[in-house]
C-alpha positions as semicolon CSV with decimal commas, in nm:
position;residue;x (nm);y (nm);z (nm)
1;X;0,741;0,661;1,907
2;X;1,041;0,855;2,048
3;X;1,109;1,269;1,936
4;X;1,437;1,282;1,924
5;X;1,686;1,649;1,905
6;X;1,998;1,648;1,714
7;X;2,258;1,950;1,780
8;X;2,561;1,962;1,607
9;X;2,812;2,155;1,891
10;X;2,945;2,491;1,744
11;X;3,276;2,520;1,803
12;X;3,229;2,911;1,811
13;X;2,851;2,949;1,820
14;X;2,833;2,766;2,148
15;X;3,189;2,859;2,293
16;X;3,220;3,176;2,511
17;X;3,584;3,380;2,538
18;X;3,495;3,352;2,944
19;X;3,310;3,059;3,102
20;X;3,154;3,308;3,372
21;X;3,015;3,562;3,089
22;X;2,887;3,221;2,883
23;X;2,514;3,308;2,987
24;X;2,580;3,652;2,820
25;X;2,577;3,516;2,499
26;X;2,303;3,328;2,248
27;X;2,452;2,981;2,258
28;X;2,204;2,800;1,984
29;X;2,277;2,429;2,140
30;X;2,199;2,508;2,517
31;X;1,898;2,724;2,354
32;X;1,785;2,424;2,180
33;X;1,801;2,178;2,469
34;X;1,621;2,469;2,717
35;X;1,321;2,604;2,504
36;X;1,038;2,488;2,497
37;X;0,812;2,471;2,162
38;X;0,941;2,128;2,060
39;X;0,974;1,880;2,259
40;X;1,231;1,624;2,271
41;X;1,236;1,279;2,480
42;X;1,540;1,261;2,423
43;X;1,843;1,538;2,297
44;X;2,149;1,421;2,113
45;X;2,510;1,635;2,107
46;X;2,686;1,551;1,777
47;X;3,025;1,696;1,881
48;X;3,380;1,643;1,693
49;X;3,687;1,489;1,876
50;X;3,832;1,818;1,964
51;X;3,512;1,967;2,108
52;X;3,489;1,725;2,474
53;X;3,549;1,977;2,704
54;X;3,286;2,215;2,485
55;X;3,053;1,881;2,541
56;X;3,069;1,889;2,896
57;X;3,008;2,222;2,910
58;X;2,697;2,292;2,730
59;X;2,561;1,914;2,929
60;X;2,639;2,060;3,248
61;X;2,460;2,417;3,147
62;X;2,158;2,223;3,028
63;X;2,084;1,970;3,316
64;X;2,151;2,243;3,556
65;X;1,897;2,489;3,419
66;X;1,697;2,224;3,386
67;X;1,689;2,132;3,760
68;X;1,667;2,477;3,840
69;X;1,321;2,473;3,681
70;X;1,262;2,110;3,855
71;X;1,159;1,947;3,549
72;X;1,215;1,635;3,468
73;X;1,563;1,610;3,383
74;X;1,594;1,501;3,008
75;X;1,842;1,191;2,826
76;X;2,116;1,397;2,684
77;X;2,331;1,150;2,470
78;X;2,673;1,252;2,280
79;X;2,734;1,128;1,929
80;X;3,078;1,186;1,839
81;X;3,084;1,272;1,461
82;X;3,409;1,246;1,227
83;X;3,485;1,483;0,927
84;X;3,798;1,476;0,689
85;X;3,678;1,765;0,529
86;X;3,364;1,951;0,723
87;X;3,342;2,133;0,355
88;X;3,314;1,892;0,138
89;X;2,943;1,841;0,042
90;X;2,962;1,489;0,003
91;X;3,171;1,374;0,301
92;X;2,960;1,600;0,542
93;X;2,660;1,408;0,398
94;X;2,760;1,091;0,462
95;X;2,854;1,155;0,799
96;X;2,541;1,340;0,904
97;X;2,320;1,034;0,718
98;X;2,510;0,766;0,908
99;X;2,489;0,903;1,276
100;X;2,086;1,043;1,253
101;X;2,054;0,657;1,112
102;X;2,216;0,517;1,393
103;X;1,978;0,716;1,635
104;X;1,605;0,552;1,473
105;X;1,525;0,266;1,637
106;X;1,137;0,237;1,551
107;X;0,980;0,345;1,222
108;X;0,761;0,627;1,393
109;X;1,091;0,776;1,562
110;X;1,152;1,101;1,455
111;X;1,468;1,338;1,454
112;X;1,447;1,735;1,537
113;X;1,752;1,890;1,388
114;X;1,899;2,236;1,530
115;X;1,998;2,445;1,195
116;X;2,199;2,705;1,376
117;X;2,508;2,516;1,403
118;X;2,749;2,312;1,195
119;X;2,887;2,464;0,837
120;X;2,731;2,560;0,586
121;X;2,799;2,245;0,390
122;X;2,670;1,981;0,709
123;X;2,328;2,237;0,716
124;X;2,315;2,197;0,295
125;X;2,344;1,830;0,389
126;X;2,071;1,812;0,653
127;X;1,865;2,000;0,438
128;X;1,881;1,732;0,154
129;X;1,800;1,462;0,427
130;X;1,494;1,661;0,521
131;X;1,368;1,716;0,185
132;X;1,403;1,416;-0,019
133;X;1,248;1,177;0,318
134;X;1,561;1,022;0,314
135;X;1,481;0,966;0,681
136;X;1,226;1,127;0,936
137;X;1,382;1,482;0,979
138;X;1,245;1,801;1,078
139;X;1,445;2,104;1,044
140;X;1,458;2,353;1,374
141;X;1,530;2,650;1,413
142;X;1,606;2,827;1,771
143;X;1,621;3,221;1,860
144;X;1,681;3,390;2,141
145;X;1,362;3,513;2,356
146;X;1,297;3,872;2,484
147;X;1,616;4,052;2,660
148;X;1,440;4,309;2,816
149;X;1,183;4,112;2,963
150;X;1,395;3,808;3,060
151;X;1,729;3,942;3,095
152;X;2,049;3,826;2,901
153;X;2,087;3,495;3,094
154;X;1,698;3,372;3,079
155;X;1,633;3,516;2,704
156;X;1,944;3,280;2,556
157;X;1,854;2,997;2,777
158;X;1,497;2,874;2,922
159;X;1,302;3,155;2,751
160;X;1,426;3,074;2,387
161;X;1,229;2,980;2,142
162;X;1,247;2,722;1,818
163;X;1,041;2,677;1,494
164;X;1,021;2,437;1,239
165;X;1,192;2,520;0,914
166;X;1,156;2,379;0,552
167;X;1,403;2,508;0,324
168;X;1,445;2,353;-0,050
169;X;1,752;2,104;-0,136
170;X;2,035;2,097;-0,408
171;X;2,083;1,781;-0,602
172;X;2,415;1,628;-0,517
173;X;2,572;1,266;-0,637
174;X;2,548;1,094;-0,266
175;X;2,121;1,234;-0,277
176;X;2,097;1,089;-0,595
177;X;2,232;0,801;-0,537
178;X;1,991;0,742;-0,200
179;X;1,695;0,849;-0,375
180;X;1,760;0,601;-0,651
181;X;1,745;0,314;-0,401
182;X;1,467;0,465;-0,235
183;X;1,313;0,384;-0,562
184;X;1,448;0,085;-0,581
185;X;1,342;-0,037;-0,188
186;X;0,909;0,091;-0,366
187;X;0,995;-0,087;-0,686
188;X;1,109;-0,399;-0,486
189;X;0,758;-0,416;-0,343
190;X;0,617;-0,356;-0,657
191;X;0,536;-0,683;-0,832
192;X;0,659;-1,002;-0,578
193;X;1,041;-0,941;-0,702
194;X;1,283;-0,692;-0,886
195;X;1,202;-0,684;-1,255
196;X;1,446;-0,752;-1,521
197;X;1,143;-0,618;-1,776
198;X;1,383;-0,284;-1,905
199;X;1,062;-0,096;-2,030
200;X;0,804;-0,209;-1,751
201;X;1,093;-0,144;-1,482
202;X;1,139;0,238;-1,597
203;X;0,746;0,274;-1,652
204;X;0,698;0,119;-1,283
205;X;0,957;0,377;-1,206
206;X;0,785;0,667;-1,353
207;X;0,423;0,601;-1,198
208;X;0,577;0,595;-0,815
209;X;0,722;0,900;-0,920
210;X;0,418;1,043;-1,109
211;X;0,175;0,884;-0,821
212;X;0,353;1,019;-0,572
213;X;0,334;1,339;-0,697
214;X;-0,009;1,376;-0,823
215;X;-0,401;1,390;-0,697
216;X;-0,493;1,252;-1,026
217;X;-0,682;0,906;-1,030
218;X;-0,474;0,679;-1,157
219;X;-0,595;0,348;-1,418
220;X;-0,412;0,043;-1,415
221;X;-0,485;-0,203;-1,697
222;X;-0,333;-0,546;-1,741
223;X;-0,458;-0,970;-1,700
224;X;-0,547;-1,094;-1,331
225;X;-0,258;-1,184;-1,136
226;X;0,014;-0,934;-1,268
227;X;0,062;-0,750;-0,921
228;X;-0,181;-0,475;-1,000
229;X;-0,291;-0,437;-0,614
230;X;0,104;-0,457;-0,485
231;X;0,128;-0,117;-0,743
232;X;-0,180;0,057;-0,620
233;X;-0,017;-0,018;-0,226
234;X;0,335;0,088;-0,387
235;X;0,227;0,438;-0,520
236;X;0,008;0,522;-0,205
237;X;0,259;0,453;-0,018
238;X;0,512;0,680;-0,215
239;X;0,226;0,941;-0,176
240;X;0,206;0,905;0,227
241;X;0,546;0,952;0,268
242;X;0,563;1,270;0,075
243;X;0,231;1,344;0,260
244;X;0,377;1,271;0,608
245;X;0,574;1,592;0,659
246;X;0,216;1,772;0,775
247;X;0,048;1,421;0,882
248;X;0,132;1,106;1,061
249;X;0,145;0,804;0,784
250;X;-0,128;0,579;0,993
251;X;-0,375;0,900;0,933
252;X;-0,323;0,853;0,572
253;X;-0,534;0,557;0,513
254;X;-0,539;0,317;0,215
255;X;-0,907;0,148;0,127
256;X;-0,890;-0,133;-0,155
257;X;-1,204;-0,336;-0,233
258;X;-1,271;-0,585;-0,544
259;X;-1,590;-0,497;-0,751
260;X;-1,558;-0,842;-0,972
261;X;-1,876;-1,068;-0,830
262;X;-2,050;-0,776;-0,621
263;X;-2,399;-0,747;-0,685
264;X;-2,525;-0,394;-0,781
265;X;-2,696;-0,355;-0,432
266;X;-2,419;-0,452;-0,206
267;X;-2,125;-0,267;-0,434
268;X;-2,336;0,046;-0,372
269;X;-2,347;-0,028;-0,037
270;X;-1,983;-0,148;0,033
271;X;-1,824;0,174;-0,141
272;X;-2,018;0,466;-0,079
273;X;-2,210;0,301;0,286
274;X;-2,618;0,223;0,377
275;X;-2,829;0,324;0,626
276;X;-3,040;0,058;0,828
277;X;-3,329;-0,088;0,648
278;X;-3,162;-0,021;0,302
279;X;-3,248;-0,401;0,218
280;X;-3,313;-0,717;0,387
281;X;-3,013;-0,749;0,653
282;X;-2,942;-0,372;0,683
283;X;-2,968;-0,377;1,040
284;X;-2,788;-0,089;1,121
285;X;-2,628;0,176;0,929
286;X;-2,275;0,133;0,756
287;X;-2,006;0,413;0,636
288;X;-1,873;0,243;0,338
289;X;-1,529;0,246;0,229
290;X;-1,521;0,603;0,086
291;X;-1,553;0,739;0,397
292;X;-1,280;0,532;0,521
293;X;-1,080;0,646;0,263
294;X;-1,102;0,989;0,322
295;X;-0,782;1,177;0,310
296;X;-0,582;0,843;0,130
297;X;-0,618;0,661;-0,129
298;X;-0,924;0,442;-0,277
299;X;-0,851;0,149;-0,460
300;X;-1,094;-0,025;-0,704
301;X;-0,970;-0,327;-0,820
302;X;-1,177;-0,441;-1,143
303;X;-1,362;-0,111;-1,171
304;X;-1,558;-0,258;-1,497
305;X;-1,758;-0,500;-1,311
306;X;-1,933;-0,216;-1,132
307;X;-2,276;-0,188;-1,239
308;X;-2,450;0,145;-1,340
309;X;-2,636;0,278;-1,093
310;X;-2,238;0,234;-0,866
311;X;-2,076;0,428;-1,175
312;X;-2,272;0,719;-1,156
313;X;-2,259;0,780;-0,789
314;X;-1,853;0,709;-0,843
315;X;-1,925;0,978;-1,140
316;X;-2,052;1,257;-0,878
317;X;-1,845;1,140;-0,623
318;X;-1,532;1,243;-0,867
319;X;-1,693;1,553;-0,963
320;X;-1,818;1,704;-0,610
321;X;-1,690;1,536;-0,377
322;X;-2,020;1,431;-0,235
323;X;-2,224;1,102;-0,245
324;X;-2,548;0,976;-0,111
325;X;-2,579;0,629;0,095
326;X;-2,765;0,384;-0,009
327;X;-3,152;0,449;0,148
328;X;-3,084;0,808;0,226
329;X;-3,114;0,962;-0,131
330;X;-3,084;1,322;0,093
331;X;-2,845;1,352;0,302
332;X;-2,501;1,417;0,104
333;X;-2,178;1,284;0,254
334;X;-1,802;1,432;0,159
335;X;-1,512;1,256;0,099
336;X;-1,181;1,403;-0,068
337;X;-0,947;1,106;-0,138
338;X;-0,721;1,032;-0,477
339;X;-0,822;0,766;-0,694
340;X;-0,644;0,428;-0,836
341;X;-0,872;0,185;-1,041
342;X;-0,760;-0,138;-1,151
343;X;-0,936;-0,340;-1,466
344;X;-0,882;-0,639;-1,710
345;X;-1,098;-0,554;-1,926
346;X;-1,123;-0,361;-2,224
347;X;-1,300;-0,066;-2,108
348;X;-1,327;0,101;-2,487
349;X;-1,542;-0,218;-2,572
350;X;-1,717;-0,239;-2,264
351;X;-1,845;0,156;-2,321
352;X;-1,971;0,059;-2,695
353;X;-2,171;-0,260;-2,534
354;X;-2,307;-0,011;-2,296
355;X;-2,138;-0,179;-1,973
356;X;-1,935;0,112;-1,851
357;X;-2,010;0,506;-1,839
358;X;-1,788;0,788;-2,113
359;X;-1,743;0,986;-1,880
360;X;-1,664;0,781;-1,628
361;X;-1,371;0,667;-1,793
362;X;-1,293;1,008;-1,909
363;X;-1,260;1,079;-1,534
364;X;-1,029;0,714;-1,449
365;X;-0,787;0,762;-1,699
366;X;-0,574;1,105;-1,581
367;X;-0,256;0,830;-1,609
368;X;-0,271;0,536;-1,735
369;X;-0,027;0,207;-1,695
370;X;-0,042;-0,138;-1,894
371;X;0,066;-0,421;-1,706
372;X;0,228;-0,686;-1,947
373;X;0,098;-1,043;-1,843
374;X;0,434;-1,315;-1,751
375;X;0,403;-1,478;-2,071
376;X;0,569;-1,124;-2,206
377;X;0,843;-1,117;-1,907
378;X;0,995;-1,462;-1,951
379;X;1,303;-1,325;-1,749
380;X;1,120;-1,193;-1,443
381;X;1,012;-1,599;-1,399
382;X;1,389;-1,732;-1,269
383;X;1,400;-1,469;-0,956
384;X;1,059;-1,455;-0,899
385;X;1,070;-1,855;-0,824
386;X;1,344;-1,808;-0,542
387;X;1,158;-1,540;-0,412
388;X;0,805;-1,784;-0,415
389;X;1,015;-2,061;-0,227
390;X;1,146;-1,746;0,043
391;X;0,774;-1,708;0,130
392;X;0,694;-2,048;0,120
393;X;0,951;-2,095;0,352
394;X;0,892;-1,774;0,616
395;X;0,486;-1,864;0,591
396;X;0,566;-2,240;0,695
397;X;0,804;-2,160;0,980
398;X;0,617;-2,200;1,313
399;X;0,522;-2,566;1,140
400;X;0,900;-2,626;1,175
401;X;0,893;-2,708;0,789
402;X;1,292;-2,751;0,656
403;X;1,384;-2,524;0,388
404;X;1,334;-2,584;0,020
405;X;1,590;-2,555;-0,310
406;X;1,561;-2,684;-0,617
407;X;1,745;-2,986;-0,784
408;X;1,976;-2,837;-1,031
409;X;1,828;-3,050;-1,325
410;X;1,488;-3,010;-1,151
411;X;1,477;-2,600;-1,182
412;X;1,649;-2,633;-1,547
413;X;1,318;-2,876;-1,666
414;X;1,070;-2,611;-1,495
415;X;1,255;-2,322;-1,645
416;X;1,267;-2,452;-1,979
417;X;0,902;-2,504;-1,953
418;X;0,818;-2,188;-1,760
419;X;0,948;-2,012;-2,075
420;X;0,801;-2,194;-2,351
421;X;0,504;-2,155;-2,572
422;X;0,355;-2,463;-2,384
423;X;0,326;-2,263;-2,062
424;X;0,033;-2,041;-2,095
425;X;0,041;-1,863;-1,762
426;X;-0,328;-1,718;-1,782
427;X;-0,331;-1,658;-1,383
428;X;0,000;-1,423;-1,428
429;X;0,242;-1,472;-1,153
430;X;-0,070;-1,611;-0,941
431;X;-0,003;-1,903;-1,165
432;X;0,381;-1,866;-1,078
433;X;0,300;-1,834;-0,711
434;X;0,080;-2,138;-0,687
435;X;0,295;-2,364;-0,887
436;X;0,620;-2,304;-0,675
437;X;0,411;-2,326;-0,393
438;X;0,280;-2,683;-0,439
439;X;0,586;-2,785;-0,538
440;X;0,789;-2,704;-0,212
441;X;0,472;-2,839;0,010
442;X;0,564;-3,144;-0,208
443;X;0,903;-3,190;-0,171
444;X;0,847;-3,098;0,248
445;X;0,593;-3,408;0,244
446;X;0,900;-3,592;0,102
447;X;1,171;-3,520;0,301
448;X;1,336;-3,746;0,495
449;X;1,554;-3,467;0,682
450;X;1,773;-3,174;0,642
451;X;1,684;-2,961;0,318
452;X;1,406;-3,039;0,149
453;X;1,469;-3,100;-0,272
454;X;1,228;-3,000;-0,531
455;X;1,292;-3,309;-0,770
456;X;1,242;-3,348;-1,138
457;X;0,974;-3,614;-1,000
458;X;0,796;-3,339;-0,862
459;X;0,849;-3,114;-1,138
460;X;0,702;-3,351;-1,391
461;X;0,404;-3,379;-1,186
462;X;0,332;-3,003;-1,158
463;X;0,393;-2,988;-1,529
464;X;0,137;-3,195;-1,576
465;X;-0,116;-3,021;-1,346
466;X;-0,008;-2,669;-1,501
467;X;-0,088;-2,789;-1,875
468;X;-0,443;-2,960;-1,739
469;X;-0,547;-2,681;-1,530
470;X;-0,467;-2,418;-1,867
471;X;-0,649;-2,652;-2,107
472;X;-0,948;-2,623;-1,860
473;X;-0,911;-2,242;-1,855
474;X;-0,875;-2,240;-2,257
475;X;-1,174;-2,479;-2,307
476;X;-1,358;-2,270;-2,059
477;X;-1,293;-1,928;-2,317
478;X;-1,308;-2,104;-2,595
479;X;-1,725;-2,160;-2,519
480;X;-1,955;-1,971;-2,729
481;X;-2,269;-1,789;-2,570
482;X;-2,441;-2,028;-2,887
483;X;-2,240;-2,336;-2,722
484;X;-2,358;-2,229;-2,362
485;X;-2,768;-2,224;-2,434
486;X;-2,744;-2,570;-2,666
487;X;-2,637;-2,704;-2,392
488;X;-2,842;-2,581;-2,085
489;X;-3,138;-2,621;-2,377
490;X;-2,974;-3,008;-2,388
491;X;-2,960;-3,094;-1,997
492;X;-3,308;-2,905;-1,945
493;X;-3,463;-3,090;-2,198
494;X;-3,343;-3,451;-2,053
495;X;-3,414;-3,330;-1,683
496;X;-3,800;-3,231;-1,753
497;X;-3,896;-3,371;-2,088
498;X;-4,290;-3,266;-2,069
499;X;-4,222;-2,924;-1,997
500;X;-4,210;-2,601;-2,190
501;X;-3,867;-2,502;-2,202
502;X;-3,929;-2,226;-1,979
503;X;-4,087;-2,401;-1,714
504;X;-3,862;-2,708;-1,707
505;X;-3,550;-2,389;-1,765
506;X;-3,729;-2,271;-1,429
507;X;-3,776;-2,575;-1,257
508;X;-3,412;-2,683;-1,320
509;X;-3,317;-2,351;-1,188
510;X;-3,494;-2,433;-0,900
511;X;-3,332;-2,764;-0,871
512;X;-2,992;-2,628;-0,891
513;X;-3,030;-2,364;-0,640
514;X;-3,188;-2,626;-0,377
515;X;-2,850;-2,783;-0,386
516;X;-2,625;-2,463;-0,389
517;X;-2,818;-2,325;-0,101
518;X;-2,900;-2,660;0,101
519;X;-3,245;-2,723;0,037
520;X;-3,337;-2,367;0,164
521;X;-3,637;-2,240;-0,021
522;X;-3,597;-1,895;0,154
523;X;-3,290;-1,821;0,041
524;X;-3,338;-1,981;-0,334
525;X;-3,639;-1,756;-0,371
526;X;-3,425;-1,469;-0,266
527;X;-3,187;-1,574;-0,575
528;X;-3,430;-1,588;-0,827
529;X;-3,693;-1,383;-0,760
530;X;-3,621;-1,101;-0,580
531;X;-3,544;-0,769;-0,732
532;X;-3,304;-0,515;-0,673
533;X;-3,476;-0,268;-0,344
534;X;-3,794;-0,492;-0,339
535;X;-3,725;-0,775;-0,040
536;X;-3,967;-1,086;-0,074
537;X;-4,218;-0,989;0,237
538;X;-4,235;-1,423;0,226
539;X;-3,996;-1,544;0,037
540;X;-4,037;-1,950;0,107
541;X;-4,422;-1,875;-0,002
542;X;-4,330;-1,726;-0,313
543;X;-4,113;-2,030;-0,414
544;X;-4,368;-2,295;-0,269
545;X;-4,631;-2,095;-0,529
546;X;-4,390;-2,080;-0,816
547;X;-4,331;-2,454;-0,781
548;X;-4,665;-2,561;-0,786
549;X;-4,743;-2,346;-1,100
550;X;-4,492;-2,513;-1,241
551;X;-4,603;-2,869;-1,176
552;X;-4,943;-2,772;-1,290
553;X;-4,832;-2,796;-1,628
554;X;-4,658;-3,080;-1,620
């Protein structure tokens, strides 16, 4: 990270009538490289053609009182600066843009810029800069320090002072135009590629802005896979960088954690933290993510798998700020942090089957977004395959792996199939992702040197996979809860034909959770017997006893 002071030279400002009565006067560039309240590692001199002997003045003046105090002596670098017009808005912006630009080397590099100097129309311009985070600018301010306890040639020089300044900006065709690709650059990140989606573009659009803007909590709705995660990151990070003028970005964190397959007990625990001996395993105490994500953003994704008892503490969390851990029902904890939740399901049915809280969702839905599923954004496929085979192709580069392109015919056949009704796309642009992906590993496997070729061979063969892998995901909705229990009822029945159903349901249960967990009767008793806050004191006992109560009835 690197502080770096930008002066524009004054032509009369920092010029004196007399260069022996020069210390007589407040010269705001010398003040600025001499004072001490911000501190610069390194101080750059924009100065026009004309203005070189001016330049070697006020370097001189500043490395000399700078010696005189034996301080380190500090980089002084001059930028010359061209203007064809220093009044014309426009032209003094572009100028100013280009050469602070030209001075950021790393992304935590930031500029200090002296606001005494320069026209009216270059400060208007470095005020727009500052304002709309077109780049890392803070706006300085220097003033002369006390005359009459310093003297003349002390109070203009080593005992000035500066202060940070934050003034409001003007809209003006060049800021427009860099804010709109600032836009752009967050919307690019959005979902894997630009969008050629007219109405999700300008609704993407509008929630950076609105996100950015806002402490509201924020719901995202839409099928797995449409990029609902690469939104959440998008907006936060939208919000840091407004948030950045008064904090570093780093200390504005961003917590993300998905609720779908979390029990109730360790959801609790991995959002809002447990203390040791919680449950079996709690071995010492944990913080949970919400007080990670204090002063950031939280991210739920699938916020309507989260079980009751994880609602209501999310409920009071929202409401007060304060939660409890999970074992410590007394000590409150604080976090302050905004809010984006992420769901596929319908959370207005969900409330009426009594899965989900009212008011929670009263609380989730300040703004809310749909997310259209690929199936809806047919044109969003074509550039969103080049920009699969891109990653494909950085991700596989320390294996030395040649690039990839499709065969002409090859990406028409995919296209045309990508696009019809036969391609059901229920994993979004997951689906997309995946499919390009074994595709190019294909046609790498193939290659015989030079650029790999996705072929229509290849094509036909991922086809093929795609329509098998959807028919499994269709067959697998298209099972009835009635359809389900005939046929556990069915394979129960055959398995253990002289028990009562529930015994031979349990014993099969048993059965089936002796192979999942490797004949370990521990950790299957765990599974199906232990209840929520109530550890088995011996749990390979407990299934031993089960077992053989079981078999006694056999």
């Amino acid at each position: 990270m690197k502080n770096i002071g930008f002066s524009i030279i004054g032509q009369d400002r920092d010029m004196s009538s007399k260069r022996s009565r020069r210390w007589d006067r407040f010269r705001p560039t010398v003040a600025f490289g001499l004072q001490k309240d911000v501190a610069f590692d390194q101080l750059v001199l924009a100065y026009q053609p004309a203005q070189e002997e001016l330049l070697t003045i006020i370097q001189d003046d500043i490395k000399t009182k700078i010696n005189v105090r034996n301080e380190i002596d500090i980089e002084i670098r001059a930028k010359m600066i061209q203007f064809k017009n220093v009044y014309d808005f426009d032209e003094c912006y572009r100028v100013l843009s280009d050469a602070m630009k030209s001075l950021i080397i790393a992304d935590d590099d930031r500029l200090y810029v002296n606001m005494n100097t320069g026209t009216h129309t270059m400060q208007f311009a470095m005020y727009a800069i500052s304002e709309q985070n077109l780049l890392p600018v803070t706006l300085v301010q220097t003033f002369p320090g006390d005359e009459i306890e310093f003297g003349k040639e002390q109070a203009f020089s080593c005992e000035s002072h500066a202060q940070v300044i934050d003034i409001s900006w003007i809209k003006y065709p060049q800021i427009l135009k860099d804010i709109d690709k600032r836009h752009d650059d967050f919307f690019s990140k959005t979902i894997l590629v630009d969008t050629h989606h007219e109405d999700l573009r300008e609704k993407i659009k509008e929630l950076v802005d609105i996100g950015s803007s806002t402490y509201e909590p924020i719901l995202l709705l839409g099928p797995t896979g449409t990029g609902k995660t690469r939104i959440a990151k998008t907006i936060h990070n939208a919000w840091a960088d407004r948030m950045k003028k008064n904090l570093k970005k780093e200390d504005i964190p961003f917590r993300d954690i998905n609720c779908a397959g979390l029990s109730p007990e360790l959801a609790y625990s991995q959002i809002f933290g447990h203390v040791r001996g919680a449950f079996t395993g709690a071995v010492k105490d944990h913080n949970g993510i919400m007080k990670e994500a204090h002063g950031g953003t939280l991210f739920l994704d699938e916020i309507g798998e989260l079980d009751m008892r994880t609602q209501a503490m999310l409920l009071k969390v929202l409401e007060t700020g304060k939660y409890y851990r999970l074992g410590d029902p007394k000590t409150e904890h604080e976090s302050q942090f905004r809010l984006i939740c992420a769901t596929n399901k319908d959370l207005g049915f969900e409330i009426k089957k009594g899965g989900f809280r009212e008011d929670l969702h009263a609380r989730i839905r300040s703004w809310v977004f749909n997310l259209p599923g690929l199936k809806e954004r047919h044109h969003d496929i074509d550039p969103n395959i080049d920009y699969e085979l891109a990653q494909w192709s950085k991700d596989k580069r320390q294996e030395l792996r040649s690039p990839v392109k499709f065969d002409k015919k090859a990406r028409e056949v995919y296209l045309k199939f990508a696009i019809s009704d036969a391609a059901q796309w229920t994993g979004n642009f997951r689906d997309l992702s995946q499919s390009v992906r074994r595709m190019a590993t294909r046609a790498s496997l193939d290659n015989k040197g030079g650029v790999s070729k996705i072929t229509d061979t290849i094509v036909a063969k991922e086809i093929s996979h795609l329509k098998s892998l959807w028919r499994s995901d269709i067959d697998d909705v298209a099972v009835s809860n009635e359809e389900i229990f005939k046929q556990m009822i069915n394979r129960v029945r055959k398995k253990h034909p002289s028990n009562a159903l529930m015994n031979a349901v349990e014993l099969f249960m048993q059965e089936m959770a002796l192979s999942s967990k490797n004949g370990n009767k521990a950790e299957v008793a765990k599974l199906l017997y232990e209840e929520p806050n109530r550890p088995l004191v011996n749990p390979t006992s407990k299934f031993n006893a089960r077992a053989s109560q079981i078999r006694m009835h056999e």
